[in-house]
C-alpha positions in Angstrom: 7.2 23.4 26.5 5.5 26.9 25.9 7.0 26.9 22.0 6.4 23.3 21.6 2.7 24.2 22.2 2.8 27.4 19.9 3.9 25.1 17.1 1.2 22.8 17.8 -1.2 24.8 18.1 0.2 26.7 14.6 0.2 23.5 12.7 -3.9 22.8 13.5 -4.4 26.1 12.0 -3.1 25.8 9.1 -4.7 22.4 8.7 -7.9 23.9 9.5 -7.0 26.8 7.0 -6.7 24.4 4.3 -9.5 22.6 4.9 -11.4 26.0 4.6 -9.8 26.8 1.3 -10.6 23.2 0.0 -13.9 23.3 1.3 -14.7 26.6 -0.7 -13.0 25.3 -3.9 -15.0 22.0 -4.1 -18.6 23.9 -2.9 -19.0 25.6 -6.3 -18.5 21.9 -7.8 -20.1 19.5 -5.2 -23.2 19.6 -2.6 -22.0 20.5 0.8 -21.8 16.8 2.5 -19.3 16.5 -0.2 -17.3 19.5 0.1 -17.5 18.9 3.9 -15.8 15.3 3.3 -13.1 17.0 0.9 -12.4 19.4 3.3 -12.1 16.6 6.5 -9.9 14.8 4.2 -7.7 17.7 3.5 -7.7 18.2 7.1 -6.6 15.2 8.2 -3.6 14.4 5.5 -2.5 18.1 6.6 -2.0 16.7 10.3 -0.6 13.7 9.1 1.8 15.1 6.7 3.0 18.1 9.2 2.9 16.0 12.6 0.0 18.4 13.7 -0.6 16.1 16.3 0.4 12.3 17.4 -0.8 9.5 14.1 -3.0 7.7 16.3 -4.9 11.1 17.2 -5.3 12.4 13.8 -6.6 8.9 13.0 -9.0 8.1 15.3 -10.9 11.8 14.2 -12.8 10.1 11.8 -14.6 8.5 14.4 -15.7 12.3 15.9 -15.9 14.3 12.6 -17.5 12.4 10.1 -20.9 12.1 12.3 -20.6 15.7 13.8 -20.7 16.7 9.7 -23.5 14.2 8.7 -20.8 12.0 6.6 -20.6 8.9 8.2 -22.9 7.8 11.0 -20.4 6.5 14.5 -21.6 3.1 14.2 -20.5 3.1 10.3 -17.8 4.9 11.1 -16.1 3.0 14.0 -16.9 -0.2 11.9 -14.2 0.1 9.7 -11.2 0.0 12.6 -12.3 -3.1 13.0 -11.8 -4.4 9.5 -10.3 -7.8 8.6 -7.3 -7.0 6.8 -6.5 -5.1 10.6 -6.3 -8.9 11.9 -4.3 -9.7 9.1 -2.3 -6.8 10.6 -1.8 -8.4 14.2 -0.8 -11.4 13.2 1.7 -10.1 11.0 2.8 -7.7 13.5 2.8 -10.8 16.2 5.3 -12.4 13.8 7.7 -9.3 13.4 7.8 -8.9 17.1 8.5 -13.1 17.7 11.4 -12.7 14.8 13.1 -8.9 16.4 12.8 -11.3 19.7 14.4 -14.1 18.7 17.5 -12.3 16.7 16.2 -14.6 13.7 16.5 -11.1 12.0 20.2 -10.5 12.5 20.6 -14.6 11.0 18.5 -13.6 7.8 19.6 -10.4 7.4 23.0 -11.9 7.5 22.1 -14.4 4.4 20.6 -11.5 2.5 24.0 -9.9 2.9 25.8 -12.9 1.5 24.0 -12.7 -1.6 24.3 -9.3 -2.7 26.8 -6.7 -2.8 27.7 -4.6 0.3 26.4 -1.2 -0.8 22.9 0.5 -0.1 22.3 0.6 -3.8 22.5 -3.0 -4.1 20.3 -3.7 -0.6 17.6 -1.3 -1.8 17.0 -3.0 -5.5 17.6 -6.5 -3.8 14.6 -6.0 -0.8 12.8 -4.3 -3.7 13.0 -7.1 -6.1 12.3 -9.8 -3.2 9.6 -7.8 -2.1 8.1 -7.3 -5.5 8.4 -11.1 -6.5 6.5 -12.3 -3.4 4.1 -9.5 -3.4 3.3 -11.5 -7.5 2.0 -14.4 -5.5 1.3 -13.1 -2.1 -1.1 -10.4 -0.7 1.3 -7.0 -0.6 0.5 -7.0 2.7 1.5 -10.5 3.9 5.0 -9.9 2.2 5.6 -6.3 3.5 4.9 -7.1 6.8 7.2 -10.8 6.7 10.3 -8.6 5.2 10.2 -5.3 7.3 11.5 -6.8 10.4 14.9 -8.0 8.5 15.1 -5.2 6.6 15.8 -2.6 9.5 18.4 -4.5 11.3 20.3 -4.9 8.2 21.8 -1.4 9.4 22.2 0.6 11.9 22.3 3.8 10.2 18.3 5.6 10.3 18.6 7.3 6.8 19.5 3.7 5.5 17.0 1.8 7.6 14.1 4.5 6.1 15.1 3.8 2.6 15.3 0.1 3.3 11.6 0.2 4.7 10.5 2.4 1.7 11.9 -0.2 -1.1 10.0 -3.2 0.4 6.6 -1.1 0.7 7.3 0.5 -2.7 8.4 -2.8 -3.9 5.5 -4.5 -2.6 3.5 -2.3 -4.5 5.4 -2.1 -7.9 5.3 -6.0 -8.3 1.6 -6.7 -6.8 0.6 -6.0 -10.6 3.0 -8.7 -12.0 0.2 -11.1 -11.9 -3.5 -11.1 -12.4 -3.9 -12.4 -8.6 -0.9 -10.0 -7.2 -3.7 -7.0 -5.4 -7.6 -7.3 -5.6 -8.0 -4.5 -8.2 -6.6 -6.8 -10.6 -9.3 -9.7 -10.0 -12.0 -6.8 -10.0 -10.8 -6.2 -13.7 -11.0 -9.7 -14.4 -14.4 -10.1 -12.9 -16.0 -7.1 -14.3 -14.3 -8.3 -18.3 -15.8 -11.8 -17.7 -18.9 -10.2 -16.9 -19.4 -7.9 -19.9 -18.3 -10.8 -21.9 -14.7 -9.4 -22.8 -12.0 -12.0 -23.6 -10.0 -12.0 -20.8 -5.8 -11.1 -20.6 -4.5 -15.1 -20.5 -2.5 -14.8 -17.0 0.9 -15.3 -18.9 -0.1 -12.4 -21.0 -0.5 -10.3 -18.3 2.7 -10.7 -16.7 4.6 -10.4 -20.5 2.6 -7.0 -20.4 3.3 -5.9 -17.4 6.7 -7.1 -16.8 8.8 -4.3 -18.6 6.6 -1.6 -16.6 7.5 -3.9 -13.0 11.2 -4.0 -13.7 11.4 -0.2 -15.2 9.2 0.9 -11.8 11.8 -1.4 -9.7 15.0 0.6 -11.7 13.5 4.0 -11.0 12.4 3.0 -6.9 16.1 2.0 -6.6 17.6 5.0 -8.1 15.4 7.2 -6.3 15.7 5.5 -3.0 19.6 5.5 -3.4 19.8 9.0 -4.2 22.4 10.6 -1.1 23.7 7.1 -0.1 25.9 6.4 -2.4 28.4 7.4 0.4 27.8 4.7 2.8 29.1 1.2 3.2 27.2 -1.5 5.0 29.9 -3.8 6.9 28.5 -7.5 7.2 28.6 -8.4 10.9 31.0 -10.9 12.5 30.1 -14.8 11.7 26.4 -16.1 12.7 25.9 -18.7 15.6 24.4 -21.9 14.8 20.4 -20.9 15.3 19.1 -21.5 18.7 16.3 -23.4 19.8 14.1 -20.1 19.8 15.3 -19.1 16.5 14.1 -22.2 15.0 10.8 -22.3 16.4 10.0 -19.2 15.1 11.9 -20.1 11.5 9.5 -23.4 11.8 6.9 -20.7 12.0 7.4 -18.5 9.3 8.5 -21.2 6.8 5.1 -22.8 7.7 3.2 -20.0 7.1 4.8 -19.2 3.5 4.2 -22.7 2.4 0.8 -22.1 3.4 0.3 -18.5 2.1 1.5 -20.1 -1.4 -0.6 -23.1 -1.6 -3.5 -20.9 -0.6 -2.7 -18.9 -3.3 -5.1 -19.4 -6.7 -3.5 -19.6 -10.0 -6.6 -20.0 -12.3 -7.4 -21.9 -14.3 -4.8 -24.2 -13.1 -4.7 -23.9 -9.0 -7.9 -22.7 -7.3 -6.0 -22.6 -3.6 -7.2 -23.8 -0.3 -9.8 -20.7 0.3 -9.1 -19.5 3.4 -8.7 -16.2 4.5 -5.2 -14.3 4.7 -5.9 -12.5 7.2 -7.1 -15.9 9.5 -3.4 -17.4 8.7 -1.4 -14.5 9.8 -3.6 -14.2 12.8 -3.5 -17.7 13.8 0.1 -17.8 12.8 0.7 -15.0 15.1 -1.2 -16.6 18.1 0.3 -20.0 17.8 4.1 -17.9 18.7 2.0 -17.9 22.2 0.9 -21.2 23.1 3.3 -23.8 24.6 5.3 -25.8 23.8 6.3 -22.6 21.2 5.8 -19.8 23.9 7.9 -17.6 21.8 6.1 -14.4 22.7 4.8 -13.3 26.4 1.7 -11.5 26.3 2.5 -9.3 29.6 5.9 -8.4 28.0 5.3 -8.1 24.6 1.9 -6.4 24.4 3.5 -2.7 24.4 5.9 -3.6 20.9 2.3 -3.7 19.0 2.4 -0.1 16.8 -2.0 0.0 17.7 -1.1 3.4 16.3 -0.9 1.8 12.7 -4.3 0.3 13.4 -6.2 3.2 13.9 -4.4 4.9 10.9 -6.1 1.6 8.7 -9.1 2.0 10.0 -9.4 5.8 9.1 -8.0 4.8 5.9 -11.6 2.5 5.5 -13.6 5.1 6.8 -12.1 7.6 4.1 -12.7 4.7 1.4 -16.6 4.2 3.0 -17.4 7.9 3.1 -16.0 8.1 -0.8 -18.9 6.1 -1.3 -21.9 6.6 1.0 -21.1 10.7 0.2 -21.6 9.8 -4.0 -18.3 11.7 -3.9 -16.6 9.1 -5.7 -19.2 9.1 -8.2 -19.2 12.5 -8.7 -15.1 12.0 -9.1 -16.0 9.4 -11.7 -18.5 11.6 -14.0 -15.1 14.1 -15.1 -14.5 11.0 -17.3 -16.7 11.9 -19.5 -15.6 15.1 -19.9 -12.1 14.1 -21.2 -13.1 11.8 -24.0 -12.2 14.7 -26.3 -8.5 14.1 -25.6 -6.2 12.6 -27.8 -5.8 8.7 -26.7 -2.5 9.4 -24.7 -3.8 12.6 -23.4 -7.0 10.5 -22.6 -4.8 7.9 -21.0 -2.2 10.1 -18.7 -5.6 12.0 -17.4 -6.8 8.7 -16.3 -3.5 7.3 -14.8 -3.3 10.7 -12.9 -7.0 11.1 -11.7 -6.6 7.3 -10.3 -3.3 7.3 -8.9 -4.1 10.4 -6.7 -7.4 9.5 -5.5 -6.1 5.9 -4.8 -3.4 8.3 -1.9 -7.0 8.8 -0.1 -9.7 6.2 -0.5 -9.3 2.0 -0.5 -7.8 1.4 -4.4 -10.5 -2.0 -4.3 -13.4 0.4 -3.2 -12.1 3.1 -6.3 -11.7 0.8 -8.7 -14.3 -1.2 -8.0 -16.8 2.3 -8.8 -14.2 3.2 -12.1 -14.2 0.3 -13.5 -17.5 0.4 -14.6 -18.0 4.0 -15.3 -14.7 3.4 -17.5 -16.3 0.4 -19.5 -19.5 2.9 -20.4 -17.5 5.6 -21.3 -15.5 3.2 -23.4 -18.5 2.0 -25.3 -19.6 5.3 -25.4 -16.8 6.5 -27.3 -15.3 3.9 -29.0 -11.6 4.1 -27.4 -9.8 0.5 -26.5 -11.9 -0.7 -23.8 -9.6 -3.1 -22.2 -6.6 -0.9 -22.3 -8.1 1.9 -20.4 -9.6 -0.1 -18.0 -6.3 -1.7 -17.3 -4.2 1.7 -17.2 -6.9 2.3 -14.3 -6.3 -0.8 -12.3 -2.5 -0.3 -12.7 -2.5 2.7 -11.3 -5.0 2.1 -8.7 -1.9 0.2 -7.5 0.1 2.8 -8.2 0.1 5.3 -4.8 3.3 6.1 -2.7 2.8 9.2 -1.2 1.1 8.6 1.4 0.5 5.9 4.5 -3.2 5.4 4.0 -3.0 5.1 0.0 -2.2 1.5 0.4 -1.4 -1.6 3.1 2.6 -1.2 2.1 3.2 2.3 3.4 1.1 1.8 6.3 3.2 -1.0 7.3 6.6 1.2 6.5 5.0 3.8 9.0 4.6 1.3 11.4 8.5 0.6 11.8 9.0 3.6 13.1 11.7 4.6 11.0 9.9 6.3 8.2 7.9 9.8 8.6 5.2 11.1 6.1 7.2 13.9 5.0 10.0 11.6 3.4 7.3 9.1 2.6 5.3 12.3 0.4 9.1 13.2 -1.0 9.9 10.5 -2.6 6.3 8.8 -3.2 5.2 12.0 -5.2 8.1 11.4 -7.5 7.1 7.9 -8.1 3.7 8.7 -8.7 4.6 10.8 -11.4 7.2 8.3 -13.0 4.6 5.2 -12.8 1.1 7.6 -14.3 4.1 8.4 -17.0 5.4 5.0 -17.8 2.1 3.3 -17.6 0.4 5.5 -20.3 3.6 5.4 -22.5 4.1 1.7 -22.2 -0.1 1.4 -22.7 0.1 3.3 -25.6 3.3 1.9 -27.5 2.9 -1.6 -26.2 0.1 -2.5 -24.9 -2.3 -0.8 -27.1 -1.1 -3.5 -30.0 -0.8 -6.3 -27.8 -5.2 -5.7 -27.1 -6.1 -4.8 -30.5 
């Protein structure tokens, strides 16, 4: 207990010694509220990364640090825990426990299994891909949190079920760009053209654009992912049962809410979707798996399988994105734009994919982009580089995060299964960040660059 302590103990300090070093590298740059905030947030990743001390802990510090350092009032602060897409959360959460319950997991997983070959190789690109292709039309979130619960109980083996959990949230992620209504930075790019009068990208274009950089992305999170399995062999389990009366309730509850999800998706100009709120639908989805004559889930006996740990991390995760903004930080982040317009175009355009892809591991990617885009736009007209392309190099990539669980919805929800730790999440999501800043400012500048001219 004594050693377990020690290590503890050793861990804080050297969170809180690189929070002094960080904190003395950005002063000479930034004010001191802004160094402060660099330095909280280089605290805090530090404890999340090296286990410091518990997830929730570490993110519910916000809510003490941020006022104690004049960055974030408490009442700001503990505002955004309570954040929408958190609902969205619950209810999706409420679902995963209601499916796990019922074995409906084992019968899907089983069907998955049927389609594809036997071999982690072929599981990882195929829960990729599905995640990927409903993350096009769906919120990233909605379809990471519907395919996580199948995707660990297609094994038994942990190093399997980790990789598994990482190719849905990495999928989710790779394919969200597919469309022009696949993430929110996307429609903030579409907004912000229509509003400086740009023609704006046809939503056919876009996904003939993007698609080569989807699938290549999809290729190198397989390969990546299925580096050290190649040894294993998943066995497909002994013939299903017919579904029971509690495994179709809850299938009559999930295909419900898919139908629903995709009609109250927008496909402009030709769809304009029902307009309600995601994060209402999972919720009430999730609820309904209580009431009678459903009574799928027990509130008494099912309370304690909700990861509220997950929650908190969100909500620091929106405090992070808030403090970006109320500091200026992101701002002053913003103005070192200008500064690199002396680059050559795909100097110019790998400076920007990297600036946005690691501030995105940090801060909300809506809240960044929504402050680049238009600092991006005024350089651009500044300058007289291709407006639209680097503006959409920047959304990409705002997409673009893996490292770590707070960079976007995806890997939150992979940390919330339990089977995935930040230090195999910043292994293999620092790697994809530097694969996706390279492809997208290759493929921007060989393809995409002639497609916008």
């Amino acid at each position: 207990m004594i050693a377990f302590d020690r290590l503890q103990l050793q861990k804080i300090f050297i969170a809180l010694g690189i929070a002094a070093t960080f904190y003395f590298l950005s002063i000479g740059f930034v004010d001191s509220t802004k160094a402060a905030l660099v330095a909280l947030i280089a605290f805090l990743v530090t404890l999340w990364t090296n286990e410091g001390l518990p997830l929730a802990v570490v993110s519910l510090l916000p809510i003490v640090l941020f006022p104690a350092f004049g960055i974030l009032s408490t009442k700001a602060t503990a505002l955004n825990y309570a954040n929408p897409i958190i609902f969205l959360f619950l209810g999706g959460f409420f679902i995963a426990i209601a499916v796990e319950k019922s074995n409906l997991h084992l019968w899907i997983a089983d069907k998955i299994l049927a389609l594809f070959p036997s071999t982690p190789r072929a599981m990882i690109f195929s829960l990729s891909l599905t995640s990927a292709l409903l993350s096009s039309i769906l919120s990233n979130t909605t379809t990471s949190l519907l395919l996580m619960s199948i995707a660990l109980f297609i094994t038994k083996d942990v190093s399997l079920k980790l990789r598994f959990a990482l190719a849905i949230a990495y999928g989710a992620s790779v394919g969200g760009i597919l469309t022009p209504i696949g993430t929110p930075p996307n429609l903030i790019l579409l907004g912000l053209m229509q509003e400086k009068g740009m023609e704006l990208i046809p939503f056919f274009q876009w996904m003939w654009m993007v698609a080569p950089l989807s699938f290549m992305m999809l290729l190198a999170v397989s390969f990546i992912l299925g580096i050290g399995a190649h040894q294993e062999h998943i066995e497909r389990k002994e013939k299903m049962k017919p579904l029971d009366l509690a495994q179709k309730k809850v299938l009559f509850v999930l295909g419900g809410l898919i139908v629903l999800l995709l009609v109250n998706a927008p496909i402009r100009p030709y769809w304009n979707g029902l307009g309600l709120s995601e994060s209402g639908i999972l919720l009430g989805a999730g609820l309904l798996l209580f009431v009678t004559p459903l009574s799928v889930l027990d509130w008494d006996e099912d309370k304690g399988n909700i990861p509220y740990r997950i929650m908190f991390l969100f909500g620091a995760g929106f405090s992070i994105a808030a403090a970006f903004m109320q500091t200026g930080l992101a701002d002053e982040v913003a103005s070192y734009l200008v500064a690199m317009t002396h680059l050559r175009p795909i100097f110019l355009l790998l400076a920007i994919a990297a600036l946005i892809t690691f501030t995105t591991e940090v801060t909300s990617n809506t809240a960044l982009i929504s402050i680049m885009l238009p600092v991006i736009y005024a350089v651009a007209e500044q300058t007289g580089i291709n407006t639209t392309l680097f503006m959409m190099v920047a959304t990409l990539c705002a997409s673009y995060a893996f490292m770590l669980p707070i960079a976007t919805p995806p890997n939150a929800i992979a940390m919330s299964s339990g089977v995935v730790d930040v230090k195999s999440m910043v292994r293999y999501g620092v790697v994809l960040n530097l694969v996706g800043i390279a492809l997208i400012a290759l493929i921007a500048e060989f393809f995409w660059k002639g497609v916008l001219s």
